[in-house]
C-alpha positions as CSV (number, residue, x, y, z in Angstrom):
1,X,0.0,0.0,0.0
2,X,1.2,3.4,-0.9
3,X,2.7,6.0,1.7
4,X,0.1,8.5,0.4
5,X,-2.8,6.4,1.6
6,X,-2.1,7.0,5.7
7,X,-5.7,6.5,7.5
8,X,-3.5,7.4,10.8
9,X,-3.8,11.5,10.3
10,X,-7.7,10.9,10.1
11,X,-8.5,13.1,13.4
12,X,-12.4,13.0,12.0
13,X,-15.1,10.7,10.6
14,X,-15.1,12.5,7.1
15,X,-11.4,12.4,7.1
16,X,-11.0,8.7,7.3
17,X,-13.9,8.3,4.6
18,X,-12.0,10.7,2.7
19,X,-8.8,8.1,3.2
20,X,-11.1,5.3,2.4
21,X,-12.1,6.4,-0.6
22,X,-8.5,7.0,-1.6
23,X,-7.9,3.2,-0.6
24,X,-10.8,2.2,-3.3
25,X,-9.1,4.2,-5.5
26,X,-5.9,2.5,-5.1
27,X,-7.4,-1.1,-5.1
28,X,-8.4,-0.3,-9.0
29,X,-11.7,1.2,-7.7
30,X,-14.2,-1.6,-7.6
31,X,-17.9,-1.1,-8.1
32,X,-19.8,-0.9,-4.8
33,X,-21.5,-3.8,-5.9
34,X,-17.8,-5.8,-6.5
35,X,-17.3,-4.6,-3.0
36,X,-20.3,-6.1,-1.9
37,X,-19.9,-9.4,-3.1
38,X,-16.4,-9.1,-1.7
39,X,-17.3,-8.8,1.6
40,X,-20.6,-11.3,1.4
41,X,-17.8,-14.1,0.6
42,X,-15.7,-12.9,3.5
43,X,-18.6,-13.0,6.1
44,X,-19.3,-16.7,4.3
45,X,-16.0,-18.2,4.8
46,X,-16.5,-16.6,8.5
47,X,-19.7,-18.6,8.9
48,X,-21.3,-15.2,9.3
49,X,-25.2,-16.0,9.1
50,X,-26.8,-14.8,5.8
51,X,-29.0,-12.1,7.3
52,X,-26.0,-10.2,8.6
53,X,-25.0,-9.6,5.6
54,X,-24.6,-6.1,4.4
55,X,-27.2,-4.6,1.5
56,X,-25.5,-2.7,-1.5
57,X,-26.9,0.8,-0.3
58,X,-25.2,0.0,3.2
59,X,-21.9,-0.7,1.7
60,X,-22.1,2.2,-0.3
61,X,-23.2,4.5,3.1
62,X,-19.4,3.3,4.1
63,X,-18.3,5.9,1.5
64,X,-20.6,8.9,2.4
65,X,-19.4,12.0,4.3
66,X,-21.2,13.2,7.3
67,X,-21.7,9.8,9.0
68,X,-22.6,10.1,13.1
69,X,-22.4,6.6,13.8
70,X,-20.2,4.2,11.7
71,X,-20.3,0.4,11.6
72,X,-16.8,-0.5,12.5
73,X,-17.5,-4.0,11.7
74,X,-18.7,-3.1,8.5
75,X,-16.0,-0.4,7.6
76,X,-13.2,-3.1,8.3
77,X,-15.0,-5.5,6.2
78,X,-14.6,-3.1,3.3
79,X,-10.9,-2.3,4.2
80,X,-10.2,-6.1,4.6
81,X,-11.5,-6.9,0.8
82,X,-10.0,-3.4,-0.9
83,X,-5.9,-4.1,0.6
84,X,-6.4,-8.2,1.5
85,X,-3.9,-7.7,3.9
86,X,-4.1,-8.1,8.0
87,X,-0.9,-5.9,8.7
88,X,-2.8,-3.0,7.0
89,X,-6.6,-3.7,8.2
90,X,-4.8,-3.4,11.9
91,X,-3.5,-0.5,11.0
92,X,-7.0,1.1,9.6
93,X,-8.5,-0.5,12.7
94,X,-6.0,1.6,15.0
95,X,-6.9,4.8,12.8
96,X,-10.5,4.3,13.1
97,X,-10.1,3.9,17.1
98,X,-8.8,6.8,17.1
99,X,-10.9,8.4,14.9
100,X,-14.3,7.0,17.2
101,X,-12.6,8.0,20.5
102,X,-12.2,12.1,19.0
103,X,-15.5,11.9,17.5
104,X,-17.0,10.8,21.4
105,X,-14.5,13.2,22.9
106,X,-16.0,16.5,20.6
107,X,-19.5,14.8,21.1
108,X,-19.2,16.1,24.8
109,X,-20.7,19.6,25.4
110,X,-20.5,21.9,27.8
111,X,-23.6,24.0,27.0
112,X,-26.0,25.4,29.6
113,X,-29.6,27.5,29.5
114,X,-27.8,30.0,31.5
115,X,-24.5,32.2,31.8
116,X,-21.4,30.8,33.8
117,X,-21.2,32.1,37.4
118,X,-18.6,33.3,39.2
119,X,-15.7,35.2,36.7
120,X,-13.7,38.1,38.1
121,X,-15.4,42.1,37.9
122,X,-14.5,43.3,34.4
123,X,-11.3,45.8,35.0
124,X,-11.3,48.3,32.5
125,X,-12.5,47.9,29.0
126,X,-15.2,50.2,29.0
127,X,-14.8,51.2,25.2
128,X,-14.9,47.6,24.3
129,X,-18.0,47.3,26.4
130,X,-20.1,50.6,24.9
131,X,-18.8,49.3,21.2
132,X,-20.0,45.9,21.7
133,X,-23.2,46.3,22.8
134,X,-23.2,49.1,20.0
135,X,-22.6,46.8,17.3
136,X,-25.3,44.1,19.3
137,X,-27.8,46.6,18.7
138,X,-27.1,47.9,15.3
139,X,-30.1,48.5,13.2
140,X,-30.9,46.1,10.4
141,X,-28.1,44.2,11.5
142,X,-28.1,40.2,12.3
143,X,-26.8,40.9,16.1
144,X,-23.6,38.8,15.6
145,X,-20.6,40.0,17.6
146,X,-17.2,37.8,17.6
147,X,-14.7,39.1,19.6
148,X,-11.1,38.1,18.7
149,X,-7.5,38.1,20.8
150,X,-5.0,36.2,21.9
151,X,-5.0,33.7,24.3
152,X,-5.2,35.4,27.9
153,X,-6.9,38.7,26.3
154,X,-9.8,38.6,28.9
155,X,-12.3,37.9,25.7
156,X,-14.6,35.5,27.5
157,X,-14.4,37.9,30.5
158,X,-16.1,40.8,28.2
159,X,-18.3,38.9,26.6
160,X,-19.9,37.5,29.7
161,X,-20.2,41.0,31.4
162,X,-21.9,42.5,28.1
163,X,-24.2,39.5,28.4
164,X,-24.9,40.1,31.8
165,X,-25.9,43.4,31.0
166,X,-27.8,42.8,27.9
167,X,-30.1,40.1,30.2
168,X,-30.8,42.4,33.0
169,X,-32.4,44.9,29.9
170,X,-34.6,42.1,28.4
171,X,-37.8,40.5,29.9
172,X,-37.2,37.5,32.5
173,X,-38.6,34.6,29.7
174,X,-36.3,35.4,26.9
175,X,-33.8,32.4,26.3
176,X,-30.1,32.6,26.9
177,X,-27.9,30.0,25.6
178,X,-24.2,29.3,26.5
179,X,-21.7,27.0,25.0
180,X,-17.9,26.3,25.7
181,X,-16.4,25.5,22.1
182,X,-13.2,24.3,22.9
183,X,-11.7,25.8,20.1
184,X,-8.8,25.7,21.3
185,X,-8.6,23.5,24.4
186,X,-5.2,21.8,24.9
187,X,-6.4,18.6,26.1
188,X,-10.1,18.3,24.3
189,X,-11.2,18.2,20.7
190,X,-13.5,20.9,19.7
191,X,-17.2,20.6,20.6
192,X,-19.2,19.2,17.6
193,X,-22.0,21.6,16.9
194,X,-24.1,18.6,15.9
195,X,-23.8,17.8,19.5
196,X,-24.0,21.4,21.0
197,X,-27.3,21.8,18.7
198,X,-28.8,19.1,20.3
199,X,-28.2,20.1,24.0
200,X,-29.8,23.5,23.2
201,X,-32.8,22.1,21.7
202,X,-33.3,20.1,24.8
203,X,-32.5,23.4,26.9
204,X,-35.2,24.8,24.8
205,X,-37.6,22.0,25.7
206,X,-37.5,20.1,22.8
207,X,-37.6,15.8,23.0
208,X,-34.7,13.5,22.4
209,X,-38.0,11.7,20.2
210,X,-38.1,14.9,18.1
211,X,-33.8,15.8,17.4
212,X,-33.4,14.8,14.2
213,X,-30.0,13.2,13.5
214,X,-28.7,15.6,10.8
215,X,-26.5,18.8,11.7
216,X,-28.3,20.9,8.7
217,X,-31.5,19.5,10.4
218,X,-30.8,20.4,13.8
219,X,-29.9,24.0,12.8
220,X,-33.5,24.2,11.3
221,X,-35.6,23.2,14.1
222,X,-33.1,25.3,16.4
223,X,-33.6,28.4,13.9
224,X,-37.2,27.9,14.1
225,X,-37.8,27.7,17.9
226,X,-35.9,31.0,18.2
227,X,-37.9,32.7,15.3
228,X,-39.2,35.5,17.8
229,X,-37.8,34.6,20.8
230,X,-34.9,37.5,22.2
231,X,-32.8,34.9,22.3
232,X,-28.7,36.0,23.8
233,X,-26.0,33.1,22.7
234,X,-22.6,33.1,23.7
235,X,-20.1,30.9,21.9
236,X,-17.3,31.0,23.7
237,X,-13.6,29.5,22.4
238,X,-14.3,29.1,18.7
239,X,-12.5,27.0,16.5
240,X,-13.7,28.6,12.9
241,X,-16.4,29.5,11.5
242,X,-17.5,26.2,10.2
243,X,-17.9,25.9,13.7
244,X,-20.2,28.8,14.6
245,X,-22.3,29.3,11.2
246,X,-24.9,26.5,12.5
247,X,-25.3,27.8,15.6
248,X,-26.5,30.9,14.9
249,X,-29.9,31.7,15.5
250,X,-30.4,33.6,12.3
251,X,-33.6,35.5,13.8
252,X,-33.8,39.6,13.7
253,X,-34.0,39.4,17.9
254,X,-31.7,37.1,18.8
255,X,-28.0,38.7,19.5
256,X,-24.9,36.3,19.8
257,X,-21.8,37.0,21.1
258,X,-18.8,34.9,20.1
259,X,-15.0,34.5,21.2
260,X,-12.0,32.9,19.4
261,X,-8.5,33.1,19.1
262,X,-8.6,33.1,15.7
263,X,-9.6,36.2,13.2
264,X,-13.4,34.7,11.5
265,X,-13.0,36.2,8.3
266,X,-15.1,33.6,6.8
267,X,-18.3,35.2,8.9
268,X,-19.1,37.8,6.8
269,X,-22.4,38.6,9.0
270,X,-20.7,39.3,12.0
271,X,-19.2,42.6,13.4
272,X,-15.4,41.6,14.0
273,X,-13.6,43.1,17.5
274,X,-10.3,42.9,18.3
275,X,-9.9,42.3,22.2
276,X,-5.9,43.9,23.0
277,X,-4.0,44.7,25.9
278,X,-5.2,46.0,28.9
279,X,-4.6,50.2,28.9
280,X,-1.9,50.4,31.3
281,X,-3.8,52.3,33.8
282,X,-6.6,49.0,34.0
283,X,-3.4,47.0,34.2
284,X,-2.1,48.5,37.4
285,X,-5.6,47.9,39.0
286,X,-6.3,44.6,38.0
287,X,-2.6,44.0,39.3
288,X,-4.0,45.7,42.8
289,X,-7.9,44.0,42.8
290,X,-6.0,40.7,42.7
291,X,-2.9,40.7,44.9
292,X,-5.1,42.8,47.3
293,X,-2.2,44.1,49.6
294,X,-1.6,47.3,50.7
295,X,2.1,47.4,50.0
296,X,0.8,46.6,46.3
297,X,-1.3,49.7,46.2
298,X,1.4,52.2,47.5
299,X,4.2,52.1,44.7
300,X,2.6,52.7,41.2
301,X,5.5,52.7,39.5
302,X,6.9,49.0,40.2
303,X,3.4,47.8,39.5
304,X,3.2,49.6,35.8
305,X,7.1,48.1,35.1
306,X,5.1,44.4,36.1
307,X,2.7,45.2,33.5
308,X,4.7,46.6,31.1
309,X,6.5,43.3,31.3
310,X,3.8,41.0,30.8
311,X,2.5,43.3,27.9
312,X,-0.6,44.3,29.5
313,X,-2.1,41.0,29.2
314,X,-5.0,40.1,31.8
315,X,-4.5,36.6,32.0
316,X,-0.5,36.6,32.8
317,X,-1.5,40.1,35.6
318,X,-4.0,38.1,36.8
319,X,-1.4,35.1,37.8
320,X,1.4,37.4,39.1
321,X,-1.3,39.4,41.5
322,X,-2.3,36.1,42.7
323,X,1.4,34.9,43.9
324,X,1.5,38.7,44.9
325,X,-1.4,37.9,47.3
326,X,0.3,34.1,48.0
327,X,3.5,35.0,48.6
328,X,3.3,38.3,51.1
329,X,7.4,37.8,51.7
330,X,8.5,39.0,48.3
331,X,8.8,42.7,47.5
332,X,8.2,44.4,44.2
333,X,11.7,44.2,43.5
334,X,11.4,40.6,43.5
335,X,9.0,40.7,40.2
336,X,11.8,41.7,37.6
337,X,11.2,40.9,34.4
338,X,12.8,37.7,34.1
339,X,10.6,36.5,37.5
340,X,7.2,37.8,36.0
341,X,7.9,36.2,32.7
342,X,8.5,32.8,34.3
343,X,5.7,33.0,36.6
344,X,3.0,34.0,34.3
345,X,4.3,31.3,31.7
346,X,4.7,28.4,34.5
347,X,1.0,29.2,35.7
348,X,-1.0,28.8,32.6
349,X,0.2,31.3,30.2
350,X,2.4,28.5,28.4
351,X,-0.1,26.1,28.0
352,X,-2.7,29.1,26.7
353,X,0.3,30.0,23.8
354,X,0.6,26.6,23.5
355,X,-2.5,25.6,22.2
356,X,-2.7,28.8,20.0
357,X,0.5,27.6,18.3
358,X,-0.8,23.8,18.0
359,X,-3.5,25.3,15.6
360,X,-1.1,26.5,13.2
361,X,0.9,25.4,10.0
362,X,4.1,23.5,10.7
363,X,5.9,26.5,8.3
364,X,4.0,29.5,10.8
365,X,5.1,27.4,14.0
366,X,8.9,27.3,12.9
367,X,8.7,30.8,11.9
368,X,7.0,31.9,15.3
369,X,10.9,30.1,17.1
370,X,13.0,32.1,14.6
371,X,11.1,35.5,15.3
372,X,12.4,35.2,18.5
373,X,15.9,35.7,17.9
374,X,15.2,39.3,17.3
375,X,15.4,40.7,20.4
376,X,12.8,43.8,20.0
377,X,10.4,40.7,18.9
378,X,9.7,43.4,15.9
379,X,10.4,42.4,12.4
380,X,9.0,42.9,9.1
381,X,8.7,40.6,5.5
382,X,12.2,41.1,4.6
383,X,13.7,39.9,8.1
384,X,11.2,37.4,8.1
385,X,12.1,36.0,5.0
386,X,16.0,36.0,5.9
387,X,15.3,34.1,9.0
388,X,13.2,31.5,7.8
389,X,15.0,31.2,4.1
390,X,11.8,30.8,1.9
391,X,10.3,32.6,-0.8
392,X,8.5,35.9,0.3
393,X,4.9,34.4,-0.3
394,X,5.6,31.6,1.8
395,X,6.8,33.7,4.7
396,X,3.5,35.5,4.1
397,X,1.7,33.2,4.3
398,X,3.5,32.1,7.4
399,X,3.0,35.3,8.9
400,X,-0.7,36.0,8.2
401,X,-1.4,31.9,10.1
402,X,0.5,33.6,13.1
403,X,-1.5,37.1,12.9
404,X,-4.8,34.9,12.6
405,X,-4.2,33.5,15.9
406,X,-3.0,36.5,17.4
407,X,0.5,35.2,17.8
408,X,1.5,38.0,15.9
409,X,0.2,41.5,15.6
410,X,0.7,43.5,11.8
411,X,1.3,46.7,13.9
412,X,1.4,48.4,10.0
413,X,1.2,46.5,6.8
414,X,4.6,44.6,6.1
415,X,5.1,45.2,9.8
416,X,5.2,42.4,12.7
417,X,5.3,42.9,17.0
418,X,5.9,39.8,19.1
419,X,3.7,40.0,21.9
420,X,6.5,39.7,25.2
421,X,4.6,36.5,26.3
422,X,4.7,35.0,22.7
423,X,8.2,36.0,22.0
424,X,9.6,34.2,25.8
425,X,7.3,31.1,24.6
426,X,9.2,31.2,21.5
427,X,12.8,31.6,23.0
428,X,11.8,28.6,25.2
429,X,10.8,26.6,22.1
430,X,13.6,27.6,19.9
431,X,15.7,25.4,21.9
432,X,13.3,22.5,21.7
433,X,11.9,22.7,18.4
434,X,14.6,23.7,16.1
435,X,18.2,22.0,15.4
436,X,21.4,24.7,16.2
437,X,22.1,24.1,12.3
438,X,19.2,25.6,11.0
439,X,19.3,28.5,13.7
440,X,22.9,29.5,12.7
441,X,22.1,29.0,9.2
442,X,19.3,32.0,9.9
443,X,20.7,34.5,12.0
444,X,24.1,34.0,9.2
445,X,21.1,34.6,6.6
446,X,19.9,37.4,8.9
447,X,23.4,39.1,8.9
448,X,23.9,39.1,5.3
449,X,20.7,40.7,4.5
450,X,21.8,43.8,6.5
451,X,18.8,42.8,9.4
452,X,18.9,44.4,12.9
453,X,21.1,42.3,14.6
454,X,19.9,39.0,16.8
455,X,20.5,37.4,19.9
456,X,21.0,33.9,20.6
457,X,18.9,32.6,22.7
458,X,20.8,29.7,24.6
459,X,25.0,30.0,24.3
460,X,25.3,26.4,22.3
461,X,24.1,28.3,19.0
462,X,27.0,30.6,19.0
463,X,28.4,31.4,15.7
C-alpha cells in the first residue's frame, strides 16, 4: 500500500472516509457492488449467518461523508476486501479507534440555559464594552458580535459581562444559551456543533424523540424555535467558522456574542472586535484587585514596570497578583522581568500559547521560534524572510497563520510585534523545536541581508 494512503492522520469521521475512498481508489476502484460481493464471501467463509450480511446501499453508506455513527464491523470488512492484507486492516482499525474516541470526545458539550457564574469584575475595557453592545444593537443588523484576541486577552471575560448586561435589559422569559467550544482546548477536541445543537434544543424544551440526527437539520428546528424569541448566545472559544455558522440563531431578535482566538474572516455577517492589551492604567488595578495588599497599592511605578513586562495581558496580571497575594514575603523588586515572565508562563500562560501555536501550520510554527531571535520581537517581510530562508509568499503566508491566531500582531502593513509573552514562549521553544544548524544558518542569513542584529537565545548556537 502506498505511503500517500495514511488513514493514521484521520482526526475526523469525514477524514478517514475521505482516506477510504482513496484506498478504493488505489485497489483499482471496484464497483460498490464488487465490494459487496467481496465482503458477502468474507462474512461466508466466516460462517457469518446470511442475514447479517450487508445490503448494497449499506456498503455504499461506508463511502458517504457526514456519518454520526459508523459500523466499525462493516468499515473493516470493506478495508479487509480493498488491501487483502491483516498488517494494513490493523493499522486502519488503530486509525479508526482513534478516529471514534475524537468523534466521542468532541461529542461532549458543555452548554447550559444559563451564563457561567462566578468570573472576576471586568477591569477596565469600558470602550470595548459601549462598542459591543453598540454593534449588538445595530439596526438592520443580524446581532452577531465575535470578539477576537490572543489567548489570555480577557475575551470570555467581556463577553460574559456584556451578556450580563444585555439580560438584565430584556424581559425575564427570553432564552439565553451558553456554550464552551473548545476551540482551542489543549487537552479536548472541539465541541461538535451537531452535538452542542442538540443540548440546546433540549435546553429549549424540545424531545430526544423529536432531534433529528442531521446537523443541517438540527440547525433548522433550532432556527425555528428561536424565530421570535430575544434569544442572547454566547459561543465562547471558537474554532472557525464552520464551527459557529450553525449555531446561529439567524432570527432579527436574537444577538450572539462569540469568542475565538482566531480572526473569522469567513463570517461575513458578524461585526469583528479585536480584544488587546489591557490600557496600562486597568493594568495596574487589575494587578491591585487581585494581589489585594496594601504594599501593592502604594508604589505605582513598580506595578506599571510588572505590567509593562507581561505586555498588559489580563490573563499573565491576573497570575502574578495572585502569587502577589500568596506570597506576602516577596517585594516588588522581587517581580523583575525575568521572574514575571517565568511565573506568568509556569501558571497557565504556556499552556494558553501553546495551544494557540498547535493550531497553526508546521511552516507558521517554525517561523514563530526564529522570530524570537530578534530581540525587540519586531520584524517585518524582509527579516522574516531571511530568517526562515523561503520565498516571500511563503513567509507571508507564514505570517498571516501567526497574525490569525493572534501570535503576531501587523502593527502596520509589512510590519510584525511579538507579543513579550509569545516571544519568551518562542525563545523557550527555539531550543526544543529547532536543530542549532538551521538557527545558525538564519541568523548567518539574517546578517547578510543587513537585518537588525539577533541574539541567541541559549550560548550552544554561537556562531
Amino acid at each position: 500500500m502506498p505511503q500517500l494512503l495514511d488513514p493514521g492522520k484521520a482526526r475526523t469521521m469525514d477524514e478517514f472516509v475521505a482516506e477510504l475512498r482513496l484506498l478504493k481508489a488505489w485497489a483499482g476502484n471496484p464497483s460498490i457492488t464488487e465490494i459487496t460481493r467481496r465482503v458477502h464471501q468474507d462474512w461466508q467463509r466466516a460462517g457469518r449467518p446470511r442475514g447479517e450480511w450487508p445490503a448494497r446501499s449499506t456498503i455504499g453508506d461506508c463511502f458517504r461523508f457526514g456519518r454520526r455513527r459508523p459500523n466499525s464491523d462493516l468499515l473493516l470488512a470493506v478495508v479487509r476486501v480493498l488491501v487483502g492484507d491483516e498488517a494494513a486492516v490493523a493499522m486502519w482499525r488503530q486509525a479508526l479507534r482513534t478516529v471514534l474516541g475524537e468523534a466521542e470526545a468532541s461529542a461532549r458539550v458543555c452548554a447550559y440555559d444559563r451564563l457561567p457564574a462566578g468570573q472576576s469584575p471586568l477591569v477596565g475595557r469600558s470602550r470595548s464594552v459601549s462598542g459591543t453592545e453598540a454593534a449588538l444593537a445595530a439596526e438592520g443588523g443580524p446581532g452577531v458580535v465575535v470578539l477576537e484576541g490572543a489567548a489570555g486577552a480577557g475575551k470570555t471575560s467581556l463577553a460574559l459581562h456584556v451578556a450580563r448586561r444585555a439580560r438584565a435589559r430584556t424581559h425575564a422569559g427570553a432564552p439565553v444559551l451558553f456554550a464552551n467550544l473548545r476551540g482551542f482546548a489543549p487537552d479536548r477536541p472541539a465541541a461538535d456543533p451537531a452535538a452542542v445543537l442538540e443540548t440546546f434544543l433540549r435546553l429549549l424544551g424540545v424531545t430526544g424523540d423529536r432531534i433529528p440526527h442531521g446537523r443541517e437539520a438540527r440547525t433548522s428546528l433550532y432556527r425555528q424555535h428561536l424565530a421570535r424569541a430575544d434569544a442572547f448566545v454566547v459561543l465562547d472559544d471558537a474554532a472557525d467558522a464552520e464551527q459557529v455558522r450553525p449555531l446561529l440563531p439567524g432570527g432579527p431578535g436574537s444577538s450572539t456574542l462569540i469568542t475565538s482566538r482566531r480572526v473569522l474572516r469567513d463570517l461575513p455577517e458578524a461585526t469583528r472586535r479585536t480584544v488587546g492589551p489591557l490600557a496600562p492604567a486597568d493594568s495596574v488595578d487589575l494587578l491591585r484587585r487581585t494581589a489585594g495588599t496594601d504594599a501593592v497599592a502604594t508604589d505605582t511605578g513598580a506595578l506599571r514596570r510588572i505590567a509593562d513586562d507581561l505586555g498588559h495581558l489580563p490573563l499573565a496580571l491576573t497570575v502574578i497578583g495572585r502569587h502577589m497575594r500568596q506570597h506576602p514575603g516577596w517585594t516588588l523588586d522581587d517581580y523583575d522581568r525575568e521572574a514575571v515572565v517565568s511565573l506568568a508562563l509556569e501558571d497557565g500562560v504556556r499552556r494558553a500559547l501553546a495551544a494557540s501555536d498547535a493550531r497553526t501550520t508546521p511552516g507558521a510554527r517554525k517561523l514563530l521560534r526564529l522570530l524570537a531571535l530578534h530581540p525587540s520581537g519586531r520584524t517585518d517581510i524582509a527579516g522574516a524572510v531571511a530568517l526562515a530562508g523561503e520565498h516571500e509568499h511563503t513567509v507571508r503566508e507564514h505570517l498571516d497563520a501567526l497574525s490569525a491566531t493572534h501570535l503576531l500582531t501587523e502593527t502596520q502593513p509589512g510590519r510584525f510585534r511579538l507579543h513579550a509573552l509569545a516571544r519568551a514562549y518562542a525563545e523557550e521553544r527555539i531550543g526544543i523545536d529547532v536543530p542549532g544548524t538551521s538557527i545558525r544558518q538564519a541568523l548567518g542569513r539574517g546578517g547578510r541581508a543587513g537585518r537588525p542584529r539577533v541574539r541567541l537565545p541559549r550560548h550552544r548556537y554561537g556562531r
